[in-house]
Biopython code that builds the backbone (N, CA, C, O; Angstrom):
import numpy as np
from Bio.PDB.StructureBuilder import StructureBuilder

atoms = [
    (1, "UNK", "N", (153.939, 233.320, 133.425)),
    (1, "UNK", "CA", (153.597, 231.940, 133.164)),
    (1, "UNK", "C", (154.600, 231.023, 133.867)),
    (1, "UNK", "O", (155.803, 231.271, 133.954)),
    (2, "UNK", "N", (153.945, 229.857, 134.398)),
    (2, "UNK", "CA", (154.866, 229.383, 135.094)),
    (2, "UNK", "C", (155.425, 227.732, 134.537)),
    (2, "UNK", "O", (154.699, 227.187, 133.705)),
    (3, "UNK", "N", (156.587, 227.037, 134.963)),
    (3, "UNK", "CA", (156.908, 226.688, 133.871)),
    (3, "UNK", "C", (156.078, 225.280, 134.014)),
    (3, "UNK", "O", (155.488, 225.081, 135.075)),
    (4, "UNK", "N", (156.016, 224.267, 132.938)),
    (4, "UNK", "CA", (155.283, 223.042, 133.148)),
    (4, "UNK", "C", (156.047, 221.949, 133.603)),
    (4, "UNK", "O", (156.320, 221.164, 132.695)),
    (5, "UNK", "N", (156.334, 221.745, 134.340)),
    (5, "UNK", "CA", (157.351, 221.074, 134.838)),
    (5, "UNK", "C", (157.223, 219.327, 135.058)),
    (5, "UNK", "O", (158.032, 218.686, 135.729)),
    (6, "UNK", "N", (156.236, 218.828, 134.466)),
    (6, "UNK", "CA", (156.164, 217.815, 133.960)),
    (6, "UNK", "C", (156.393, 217.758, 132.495)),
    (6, "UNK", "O", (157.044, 216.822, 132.030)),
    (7, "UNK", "N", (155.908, 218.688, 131.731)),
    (7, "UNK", "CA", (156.365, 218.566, 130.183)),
    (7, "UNK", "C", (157.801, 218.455, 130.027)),
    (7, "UNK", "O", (158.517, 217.829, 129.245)),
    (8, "UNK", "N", (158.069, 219.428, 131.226)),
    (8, "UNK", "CA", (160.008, 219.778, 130.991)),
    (8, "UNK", "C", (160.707, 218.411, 131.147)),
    (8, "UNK", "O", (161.541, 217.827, 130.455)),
    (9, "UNK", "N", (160.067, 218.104, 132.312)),
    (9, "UNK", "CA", (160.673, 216.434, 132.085)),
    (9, "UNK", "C", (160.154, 215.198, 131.442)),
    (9, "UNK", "O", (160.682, 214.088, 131.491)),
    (10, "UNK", "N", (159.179, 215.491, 130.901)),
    (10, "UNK", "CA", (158.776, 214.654, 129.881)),
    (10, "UNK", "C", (159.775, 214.611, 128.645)),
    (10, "UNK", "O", (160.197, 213.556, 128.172)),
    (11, "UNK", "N", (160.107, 215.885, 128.172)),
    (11, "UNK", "CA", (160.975, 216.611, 127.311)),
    (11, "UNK", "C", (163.070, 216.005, 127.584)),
    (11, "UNK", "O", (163.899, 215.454, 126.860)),
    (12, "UNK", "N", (163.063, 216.525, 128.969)),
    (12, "UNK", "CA", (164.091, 216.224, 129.304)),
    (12, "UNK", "C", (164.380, 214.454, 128.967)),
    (12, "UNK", "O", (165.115, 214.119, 128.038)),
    (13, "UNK", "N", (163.631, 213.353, 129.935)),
    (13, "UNK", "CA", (163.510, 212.244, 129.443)),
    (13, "UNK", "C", (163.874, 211.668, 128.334)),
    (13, "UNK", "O", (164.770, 210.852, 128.122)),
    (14, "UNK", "N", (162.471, 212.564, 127.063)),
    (14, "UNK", "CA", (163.131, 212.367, 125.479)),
    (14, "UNK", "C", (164.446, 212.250, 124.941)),
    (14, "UNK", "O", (164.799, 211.476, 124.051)),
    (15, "UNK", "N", (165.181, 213.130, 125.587)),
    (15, "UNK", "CA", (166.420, 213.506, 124.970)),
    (15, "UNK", "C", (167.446, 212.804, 125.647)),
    (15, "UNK", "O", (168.604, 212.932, 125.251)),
    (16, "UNK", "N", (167.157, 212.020, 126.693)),
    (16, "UNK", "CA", (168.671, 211.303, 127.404)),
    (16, "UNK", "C", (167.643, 209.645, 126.929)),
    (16, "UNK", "O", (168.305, 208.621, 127.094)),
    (17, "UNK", "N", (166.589, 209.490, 126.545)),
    (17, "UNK", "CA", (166.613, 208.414, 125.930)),
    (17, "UNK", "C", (166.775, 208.258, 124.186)),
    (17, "UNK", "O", (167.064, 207.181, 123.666)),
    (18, "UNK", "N", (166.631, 209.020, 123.713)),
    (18, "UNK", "CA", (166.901, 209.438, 122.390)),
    (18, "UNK", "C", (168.868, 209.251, 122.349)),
    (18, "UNK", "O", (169.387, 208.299, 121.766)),
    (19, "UNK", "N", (169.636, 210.257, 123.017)),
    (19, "UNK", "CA", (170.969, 210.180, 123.198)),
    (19, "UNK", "C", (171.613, 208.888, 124.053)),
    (19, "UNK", "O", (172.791, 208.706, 124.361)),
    (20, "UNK", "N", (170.833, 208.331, 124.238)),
    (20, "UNK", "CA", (171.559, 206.626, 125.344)),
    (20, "UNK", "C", (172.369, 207.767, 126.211)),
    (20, "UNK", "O", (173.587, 207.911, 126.323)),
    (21, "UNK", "N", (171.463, 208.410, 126.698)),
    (21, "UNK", "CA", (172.468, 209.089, 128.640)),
    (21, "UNK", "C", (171.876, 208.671, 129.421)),
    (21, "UNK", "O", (171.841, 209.446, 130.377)),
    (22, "UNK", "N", (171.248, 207.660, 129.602)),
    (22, "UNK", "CA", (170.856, 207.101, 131.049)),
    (22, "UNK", "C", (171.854, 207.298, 132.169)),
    (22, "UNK", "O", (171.551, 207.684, 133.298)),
    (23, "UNK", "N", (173.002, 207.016, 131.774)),
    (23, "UNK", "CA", (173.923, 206.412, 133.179)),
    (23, "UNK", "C", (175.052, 207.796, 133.011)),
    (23, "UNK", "O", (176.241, 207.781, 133.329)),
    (24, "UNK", "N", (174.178, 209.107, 132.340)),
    (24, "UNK", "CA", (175.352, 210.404, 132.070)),
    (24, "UNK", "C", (174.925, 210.685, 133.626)),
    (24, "UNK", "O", (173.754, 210.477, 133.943)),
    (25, "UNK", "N", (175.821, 211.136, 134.559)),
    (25, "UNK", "CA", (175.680, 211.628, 135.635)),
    (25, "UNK", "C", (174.768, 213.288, 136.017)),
    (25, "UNK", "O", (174.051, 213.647, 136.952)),
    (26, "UNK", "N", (175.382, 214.118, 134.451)),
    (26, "UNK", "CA", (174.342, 215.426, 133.962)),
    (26, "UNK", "C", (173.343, 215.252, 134.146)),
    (26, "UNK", "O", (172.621, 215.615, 135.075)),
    (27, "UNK", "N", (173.023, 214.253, 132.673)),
    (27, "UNK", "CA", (171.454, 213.651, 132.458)),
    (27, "UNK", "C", (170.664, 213.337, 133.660)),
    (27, "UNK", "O", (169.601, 213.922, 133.867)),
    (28, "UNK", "N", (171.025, 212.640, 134.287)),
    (28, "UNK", "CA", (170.215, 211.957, 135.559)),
    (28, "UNK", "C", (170.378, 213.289, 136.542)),
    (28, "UNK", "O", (169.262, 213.545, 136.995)),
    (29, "UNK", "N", (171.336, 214.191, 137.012)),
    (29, "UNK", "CA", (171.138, 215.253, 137.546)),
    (29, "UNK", "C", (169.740, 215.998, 137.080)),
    (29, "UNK", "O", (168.725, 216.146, 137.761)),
    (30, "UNK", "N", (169.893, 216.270, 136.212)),
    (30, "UNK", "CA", (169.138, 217.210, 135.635)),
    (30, "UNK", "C", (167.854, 217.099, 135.276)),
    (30, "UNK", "O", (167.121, 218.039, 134.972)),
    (31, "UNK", "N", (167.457, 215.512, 135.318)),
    (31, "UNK", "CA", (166.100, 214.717, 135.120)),
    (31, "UNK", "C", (165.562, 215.322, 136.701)),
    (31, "UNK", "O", (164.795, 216.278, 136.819)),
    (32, "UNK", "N", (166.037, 214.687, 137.638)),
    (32, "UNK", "CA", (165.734, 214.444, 139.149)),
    (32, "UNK", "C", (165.545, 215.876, 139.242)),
    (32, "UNK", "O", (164.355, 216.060, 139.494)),
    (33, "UNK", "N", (166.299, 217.216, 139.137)),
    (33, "UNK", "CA", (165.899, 218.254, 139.097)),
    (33, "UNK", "C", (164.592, 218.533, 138.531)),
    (33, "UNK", "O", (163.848, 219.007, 139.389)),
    (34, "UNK", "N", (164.134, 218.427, 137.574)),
    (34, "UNK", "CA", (162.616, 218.259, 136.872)),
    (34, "UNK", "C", (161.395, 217.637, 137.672)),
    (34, "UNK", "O", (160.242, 218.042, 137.815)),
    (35, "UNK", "N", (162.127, 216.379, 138.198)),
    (35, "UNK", "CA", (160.761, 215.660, 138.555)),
    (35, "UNK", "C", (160.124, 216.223, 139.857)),
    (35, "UNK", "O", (158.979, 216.431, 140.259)),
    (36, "UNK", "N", (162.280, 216.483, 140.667)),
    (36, "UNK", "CA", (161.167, 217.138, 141.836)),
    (36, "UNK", "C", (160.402, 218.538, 141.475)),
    (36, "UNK", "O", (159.247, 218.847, 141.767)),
    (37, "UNK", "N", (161.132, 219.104, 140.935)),
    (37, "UNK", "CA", (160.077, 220.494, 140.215)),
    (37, "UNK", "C", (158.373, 220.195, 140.034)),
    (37, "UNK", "O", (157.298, 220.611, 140.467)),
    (38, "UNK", "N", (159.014, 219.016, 138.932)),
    (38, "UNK", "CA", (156.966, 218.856, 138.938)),
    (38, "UNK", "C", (156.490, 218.042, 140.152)),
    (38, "UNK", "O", (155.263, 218.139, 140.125)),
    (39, "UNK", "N", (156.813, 217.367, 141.093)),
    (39, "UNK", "CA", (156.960, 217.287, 142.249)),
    (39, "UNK", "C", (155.854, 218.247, 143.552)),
    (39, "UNK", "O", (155.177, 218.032, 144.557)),
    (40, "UNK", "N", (156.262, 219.286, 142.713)),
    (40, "UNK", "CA", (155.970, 221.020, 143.764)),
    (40, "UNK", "C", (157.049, 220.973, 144.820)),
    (40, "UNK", "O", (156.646, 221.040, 145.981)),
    (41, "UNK", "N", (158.488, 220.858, 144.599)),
    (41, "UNK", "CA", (159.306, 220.949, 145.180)),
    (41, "UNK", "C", (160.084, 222.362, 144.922)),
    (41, "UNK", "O", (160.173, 222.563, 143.711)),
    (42, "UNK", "N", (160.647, 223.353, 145.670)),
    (42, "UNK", "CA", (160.445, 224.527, 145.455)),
    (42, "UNK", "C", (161.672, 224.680, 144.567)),
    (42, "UNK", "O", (162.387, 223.717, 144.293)),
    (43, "UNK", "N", (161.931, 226.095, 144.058)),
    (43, "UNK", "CA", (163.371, 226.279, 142.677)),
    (43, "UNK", "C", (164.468, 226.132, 143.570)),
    (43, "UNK", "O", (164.532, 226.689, 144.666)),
    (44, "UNK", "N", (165.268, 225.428, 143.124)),
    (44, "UNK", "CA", (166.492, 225.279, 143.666)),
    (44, "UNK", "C", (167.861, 225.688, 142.353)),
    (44, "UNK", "O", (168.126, 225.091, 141.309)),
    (45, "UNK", "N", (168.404, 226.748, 142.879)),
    (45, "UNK", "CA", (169.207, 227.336, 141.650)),
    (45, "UNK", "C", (170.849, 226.553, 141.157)),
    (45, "UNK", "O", (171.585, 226.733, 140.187)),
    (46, "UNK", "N", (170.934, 225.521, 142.529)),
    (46, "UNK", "CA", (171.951, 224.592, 141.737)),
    (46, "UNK", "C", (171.150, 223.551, 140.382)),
    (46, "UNK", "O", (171.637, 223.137, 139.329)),
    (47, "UNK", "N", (170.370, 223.456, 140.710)),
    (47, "UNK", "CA", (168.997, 222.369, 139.893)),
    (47, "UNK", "C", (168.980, 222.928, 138.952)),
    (47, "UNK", "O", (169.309, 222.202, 138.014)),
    (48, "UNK", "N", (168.623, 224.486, 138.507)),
    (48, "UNK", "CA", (168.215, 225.259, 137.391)),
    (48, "UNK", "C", (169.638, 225.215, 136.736)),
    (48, "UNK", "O", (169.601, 224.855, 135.559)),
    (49, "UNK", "N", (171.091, 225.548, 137.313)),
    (49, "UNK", "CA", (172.380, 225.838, 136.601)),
    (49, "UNK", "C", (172.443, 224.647, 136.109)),
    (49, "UNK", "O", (173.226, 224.726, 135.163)),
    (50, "UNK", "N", (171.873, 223.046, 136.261)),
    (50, "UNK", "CA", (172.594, 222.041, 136.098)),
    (50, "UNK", "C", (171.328, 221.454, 135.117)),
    (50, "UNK", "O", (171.601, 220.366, 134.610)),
    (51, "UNK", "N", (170.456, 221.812, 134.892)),
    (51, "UNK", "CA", (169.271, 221.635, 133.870)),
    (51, "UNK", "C", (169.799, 222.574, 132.475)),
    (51, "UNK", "O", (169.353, 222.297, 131.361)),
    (52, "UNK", "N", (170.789, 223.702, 132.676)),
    (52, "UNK", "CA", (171.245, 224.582, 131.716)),
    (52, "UNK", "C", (172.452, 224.054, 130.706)),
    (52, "UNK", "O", (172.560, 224.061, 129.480)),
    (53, "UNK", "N", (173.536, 223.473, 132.065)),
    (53, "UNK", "CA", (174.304, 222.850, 131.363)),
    (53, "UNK", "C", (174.205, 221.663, 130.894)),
    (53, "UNK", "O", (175.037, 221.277, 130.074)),
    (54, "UNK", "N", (173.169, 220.840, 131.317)),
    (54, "UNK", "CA", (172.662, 219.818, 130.336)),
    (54, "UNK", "C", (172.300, 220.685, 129.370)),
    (54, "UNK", "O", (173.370, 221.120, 128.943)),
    (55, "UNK", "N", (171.295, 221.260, 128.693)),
    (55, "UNK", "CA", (171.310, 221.350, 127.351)),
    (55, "UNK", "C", (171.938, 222.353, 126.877)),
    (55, "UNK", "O", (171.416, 222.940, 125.929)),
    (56, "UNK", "N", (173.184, 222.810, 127.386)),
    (56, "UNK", "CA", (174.509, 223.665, 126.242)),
    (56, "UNK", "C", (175.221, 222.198, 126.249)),
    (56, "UNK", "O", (175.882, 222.333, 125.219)),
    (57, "UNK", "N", (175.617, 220.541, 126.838)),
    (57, "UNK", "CA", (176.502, 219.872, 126.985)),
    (57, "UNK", "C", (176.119, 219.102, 126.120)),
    (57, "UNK", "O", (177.003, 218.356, 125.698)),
    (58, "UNK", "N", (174.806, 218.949, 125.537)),
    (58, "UNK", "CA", (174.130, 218.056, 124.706)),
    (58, "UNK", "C", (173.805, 218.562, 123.253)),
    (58, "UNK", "O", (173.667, 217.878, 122.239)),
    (59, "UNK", "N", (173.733, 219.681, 123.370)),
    (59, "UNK", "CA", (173.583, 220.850, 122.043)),
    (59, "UNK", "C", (172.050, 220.863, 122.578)),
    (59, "UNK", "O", (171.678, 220.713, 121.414)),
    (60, "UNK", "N", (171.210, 220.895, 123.073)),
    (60, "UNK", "CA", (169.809, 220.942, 123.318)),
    (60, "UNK", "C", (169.393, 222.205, 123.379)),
    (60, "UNK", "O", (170.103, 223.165, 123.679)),
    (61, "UNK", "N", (168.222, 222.234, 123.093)),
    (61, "UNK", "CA", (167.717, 223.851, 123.093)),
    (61, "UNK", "C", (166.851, 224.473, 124.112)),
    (61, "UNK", "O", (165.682, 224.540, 123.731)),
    (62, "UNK", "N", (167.013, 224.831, 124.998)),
    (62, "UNK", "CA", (166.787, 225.320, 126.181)),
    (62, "UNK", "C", (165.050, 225.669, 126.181)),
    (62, "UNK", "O", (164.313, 225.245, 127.071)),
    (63, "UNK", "N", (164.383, 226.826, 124.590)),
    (63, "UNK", "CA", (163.372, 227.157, 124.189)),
    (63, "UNK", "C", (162.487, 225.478, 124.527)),
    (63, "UNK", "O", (161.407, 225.287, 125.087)),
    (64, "UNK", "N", (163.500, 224.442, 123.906)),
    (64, "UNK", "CA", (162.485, 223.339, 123.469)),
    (64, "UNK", "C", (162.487, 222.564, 124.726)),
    (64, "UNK", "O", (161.708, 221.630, 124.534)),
    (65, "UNK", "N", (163.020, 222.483, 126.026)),
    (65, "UNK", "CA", (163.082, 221.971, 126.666)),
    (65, "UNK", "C", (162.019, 222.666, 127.905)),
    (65, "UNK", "O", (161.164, 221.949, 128.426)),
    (66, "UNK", "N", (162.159, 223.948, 128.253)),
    (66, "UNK", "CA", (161.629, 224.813, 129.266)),
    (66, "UNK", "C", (160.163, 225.041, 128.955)),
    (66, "UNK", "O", (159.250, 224.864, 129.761)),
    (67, "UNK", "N", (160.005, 225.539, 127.433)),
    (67, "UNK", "CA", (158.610, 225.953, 126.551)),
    (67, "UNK", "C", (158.085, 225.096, 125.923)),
    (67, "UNK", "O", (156.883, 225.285, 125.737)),
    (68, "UNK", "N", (158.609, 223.978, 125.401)),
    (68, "UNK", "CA", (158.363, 223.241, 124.401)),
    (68, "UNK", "C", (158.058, 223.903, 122.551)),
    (68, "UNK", "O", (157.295, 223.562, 121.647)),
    (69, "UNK", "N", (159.099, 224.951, 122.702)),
    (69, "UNK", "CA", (159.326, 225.684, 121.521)),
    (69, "UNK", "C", (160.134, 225.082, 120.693)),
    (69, "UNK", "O", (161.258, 225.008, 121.189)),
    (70, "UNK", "N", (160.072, 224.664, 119.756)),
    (70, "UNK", "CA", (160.806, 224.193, 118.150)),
    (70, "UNK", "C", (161.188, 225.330, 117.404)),
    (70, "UNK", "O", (162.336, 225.327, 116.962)),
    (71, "UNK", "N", (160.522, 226.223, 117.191)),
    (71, "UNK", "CA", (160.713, 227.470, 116.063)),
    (71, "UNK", "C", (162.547, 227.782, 116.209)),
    (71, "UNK", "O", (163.316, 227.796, 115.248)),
    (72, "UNK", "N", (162.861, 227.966, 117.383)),
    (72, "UNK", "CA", (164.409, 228.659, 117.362)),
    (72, "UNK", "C", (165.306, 227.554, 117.016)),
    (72, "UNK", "O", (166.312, 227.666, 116.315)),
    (73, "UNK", "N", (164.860, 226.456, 117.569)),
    (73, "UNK", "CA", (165.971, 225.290, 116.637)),
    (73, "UNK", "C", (166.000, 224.793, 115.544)),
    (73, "UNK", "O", (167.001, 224.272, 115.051)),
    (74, "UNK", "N", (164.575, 224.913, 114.858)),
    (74, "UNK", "CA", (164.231, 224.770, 113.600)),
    (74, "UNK", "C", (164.877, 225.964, 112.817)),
    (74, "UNK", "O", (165.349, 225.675, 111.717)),
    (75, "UNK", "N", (164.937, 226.860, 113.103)),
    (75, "UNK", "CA", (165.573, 227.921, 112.495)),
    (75, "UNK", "C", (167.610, 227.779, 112.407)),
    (75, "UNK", "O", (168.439, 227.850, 111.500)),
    (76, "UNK", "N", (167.647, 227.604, 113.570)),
    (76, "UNK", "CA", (169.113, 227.323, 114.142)),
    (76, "UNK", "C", (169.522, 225.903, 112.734)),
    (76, "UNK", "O", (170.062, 226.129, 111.650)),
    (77, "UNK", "N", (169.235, 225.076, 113.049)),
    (77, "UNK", "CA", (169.291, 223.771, 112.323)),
    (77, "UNK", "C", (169.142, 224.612, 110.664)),
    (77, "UNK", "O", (170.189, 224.517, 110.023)),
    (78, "UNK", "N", (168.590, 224.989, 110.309)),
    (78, "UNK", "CA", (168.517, 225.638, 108.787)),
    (78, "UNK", "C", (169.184, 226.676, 108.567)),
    (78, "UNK", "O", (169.429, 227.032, 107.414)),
    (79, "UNK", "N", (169.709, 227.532, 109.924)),
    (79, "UNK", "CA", (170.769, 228.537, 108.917)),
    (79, "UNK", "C", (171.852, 227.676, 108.950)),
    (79, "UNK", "O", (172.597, 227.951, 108.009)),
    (80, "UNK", "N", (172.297, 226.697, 109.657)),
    (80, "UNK", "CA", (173.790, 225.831, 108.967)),
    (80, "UNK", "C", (174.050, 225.259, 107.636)),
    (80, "UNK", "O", (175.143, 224.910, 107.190)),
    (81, "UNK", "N", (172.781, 225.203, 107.002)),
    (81, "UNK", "CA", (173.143, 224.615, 105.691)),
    (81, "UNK", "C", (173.518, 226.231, 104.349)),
    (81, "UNK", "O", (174.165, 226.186, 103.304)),
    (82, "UNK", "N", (172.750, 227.524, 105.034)),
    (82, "UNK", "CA", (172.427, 228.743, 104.624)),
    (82, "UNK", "C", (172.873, 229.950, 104.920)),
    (82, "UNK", "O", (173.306, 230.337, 106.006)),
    (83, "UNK", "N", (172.744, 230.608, 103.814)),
    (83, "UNK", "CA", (173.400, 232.162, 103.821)),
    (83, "UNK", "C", (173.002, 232.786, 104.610)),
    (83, "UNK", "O", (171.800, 233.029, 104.719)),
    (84, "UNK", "N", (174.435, 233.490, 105.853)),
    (84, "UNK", "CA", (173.775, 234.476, 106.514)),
    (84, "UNK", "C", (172.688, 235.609, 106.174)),
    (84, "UNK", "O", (172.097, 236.273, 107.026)),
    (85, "UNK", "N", (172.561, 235.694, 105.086)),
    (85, "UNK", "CA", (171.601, 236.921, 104.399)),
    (85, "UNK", "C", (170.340, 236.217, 104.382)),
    (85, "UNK", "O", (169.452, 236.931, 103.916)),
    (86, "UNK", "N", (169.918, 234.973, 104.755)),
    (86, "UNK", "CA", (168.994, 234.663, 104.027)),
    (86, "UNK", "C", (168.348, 234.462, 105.160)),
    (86, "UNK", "O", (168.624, 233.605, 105.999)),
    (87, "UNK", "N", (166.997, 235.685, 105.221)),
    (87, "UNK", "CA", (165.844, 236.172, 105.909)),
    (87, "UNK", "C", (165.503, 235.018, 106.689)),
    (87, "UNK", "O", (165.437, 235.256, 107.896)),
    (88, "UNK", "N", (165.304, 234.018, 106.397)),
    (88, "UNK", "CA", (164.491, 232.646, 106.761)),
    (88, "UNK", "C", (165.266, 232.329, 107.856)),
    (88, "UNK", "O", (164.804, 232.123, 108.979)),
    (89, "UNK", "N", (166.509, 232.283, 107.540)),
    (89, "UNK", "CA", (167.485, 231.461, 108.619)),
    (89, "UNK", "C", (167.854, 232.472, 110.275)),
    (89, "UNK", "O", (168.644, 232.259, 111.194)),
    (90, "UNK", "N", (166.678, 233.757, 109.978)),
    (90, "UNK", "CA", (166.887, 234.435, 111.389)),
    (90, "UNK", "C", (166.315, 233.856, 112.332)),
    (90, "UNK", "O", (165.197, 233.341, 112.306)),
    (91, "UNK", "N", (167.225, 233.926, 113.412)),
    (91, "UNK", "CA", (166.763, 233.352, 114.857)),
    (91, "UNK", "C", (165.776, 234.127, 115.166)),
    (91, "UNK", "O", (165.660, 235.188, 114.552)),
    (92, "UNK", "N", (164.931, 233.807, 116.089)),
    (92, "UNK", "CA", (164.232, 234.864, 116.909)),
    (92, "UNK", "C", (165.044, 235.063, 118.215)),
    (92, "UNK", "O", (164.671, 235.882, 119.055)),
]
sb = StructureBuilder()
sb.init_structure("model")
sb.init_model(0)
sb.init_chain("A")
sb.init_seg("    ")
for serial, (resi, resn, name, xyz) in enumerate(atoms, 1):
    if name == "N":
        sb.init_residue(resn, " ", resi, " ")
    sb.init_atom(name, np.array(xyz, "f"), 0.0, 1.0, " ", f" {name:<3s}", serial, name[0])
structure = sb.get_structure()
């Protein structure tokens, strides 16, 4: 499957306007990486390393950004309040 690369930056977008990073030098890296992606501009692997460290630099979740998956951060976000033992709070 290949990735949606307008959602990703639809996604990406969300989150540097949600966080006021307009003028983060990451953020805007890592947007422009996206657009040309959805673009049909071909993978460029400085683009992909710098789309990564935007979301480990932001706490962002990579699942929710690439897939538009919630489940692993929804999970993530609920074992902090919860017992490692407690079934619910496993990651996938």
């Amino acid at each position: 499957m290949m990735p949606d690369w307008t959602a990703i930056s639809t996604r990406v977008t969300q989150i540097i306007e949600v966080l006021h990073l307009g003028d983060e030098p990451l953020a805007c890296t890592a947007l422009d990486h996206c657009q040309r992606r959805a673009a049909g501009e071909p993978a460029d692997e400085v683009g992909e390393d710098q789309l990564i460290e935007f979301a480990a630099n932001y706490g962002q979740s990579l699942d929710w950004i690439v897939l538009g998956d919630l489940d692993p951060t929804i999970r993530r976000l609920y074992a902090i309040g919860h017992d490692d033992d407690d079934s619910a709070a496993m990651v996938a």
